[in-house]
Phi, psi and omega in degrees: 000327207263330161000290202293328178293310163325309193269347169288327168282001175279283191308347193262316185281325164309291186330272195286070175021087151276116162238161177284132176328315203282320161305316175283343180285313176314299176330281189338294193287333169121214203238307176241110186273140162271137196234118177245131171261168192245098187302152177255125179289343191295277197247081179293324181309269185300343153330308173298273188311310170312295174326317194279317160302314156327292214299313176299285215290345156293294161326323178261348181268300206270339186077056147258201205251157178237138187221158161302176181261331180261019181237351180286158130306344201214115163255102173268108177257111186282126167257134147233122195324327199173151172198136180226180172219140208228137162322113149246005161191154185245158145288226197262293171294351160101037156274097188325121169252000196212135210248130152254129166250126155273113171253147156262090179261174167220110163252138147228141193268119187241146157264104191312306166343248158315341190055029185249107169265141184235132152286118139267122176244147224191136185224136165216129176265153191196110178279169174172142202246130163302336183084200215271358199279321173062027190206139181265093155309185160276351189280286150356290182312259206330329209270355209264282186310328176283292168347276208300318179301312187325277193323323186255007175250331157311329182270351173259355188262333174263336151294299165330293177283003158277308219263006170260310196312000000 
């Protein structure tokens, strides 16, 4: 029985031309991306490590290319606004073991192409427990944020790719 469910929902998503958001976002953005984030002087460290994560996670989402700015189609510039980290649960002694970090990013986006820019601010979150340690290391911070910038970049790969379909 489920061969057959498979294969009717195969058969169902082939019909109505379905394609996946990231295939109409690749159209947009093009073939070669330029990706600039904008160091925060508050935090130059994950300033860096963002960049490096975007530029991977574009790269693995949309298959394009990272590029120089003057050889891209698309130039995407990252602010990132804020970031907080907020307590959602204590232990016995009242010591936070379990965390939400919140980013607030702003992107904007220009099509080199058309010269049509779009702003987007976008918040993505990544809960996550310390464990018996109660204390947010920098290893913890970095590894926090970046989850969360992934998470606000997926809400900007998919808004792209909503406000073109």
């Amino acid at each position: 029985m489920s061969r057959y469910v498979f294969f009717l929902l195969i058969v169902f998503l082939a019909g109505c031309g379905y394609t996946p958001i990231a295939h109409h976002t690749k159209e947009v953005f093009g073939d070669r991306i330029f990706v600039e984030v904008k160091i925060d002087v508050r935090d130059p460290k994950n300033s860096v490590t963002l960049k490096d994560e975007v530029s991977k996670a574009i790269f693995k989402k949309l298959h394009t290319t990272i590029s120089d700015k003057e050889d891209s189609n698309a130039v995407i510039e990252i602010i990132l606004k804020n970031i907080s980290f907020s307590p959602l649960a204590e232990n016995t002694i009242g010591f936070s073991t379990f965390y939400q970090c919140k980013t607030e990013i702003e992107f904007k986006y220009t099509n080199k192409a058309t010269q049509k820019t779009r702003i987007f601010t976008k918040e993505g979150y990544y809960n996550f427990a310390l464990g018996d340690i109660s204390v947010i290391t920098d290893s913890i911070r970095m590894e926090a944020i970046n989850k969360a910038v992934l998470n606000t970049l997926d809400s900007f790969i998919s808004q792209i790719g909503i406000d073109i379909s």
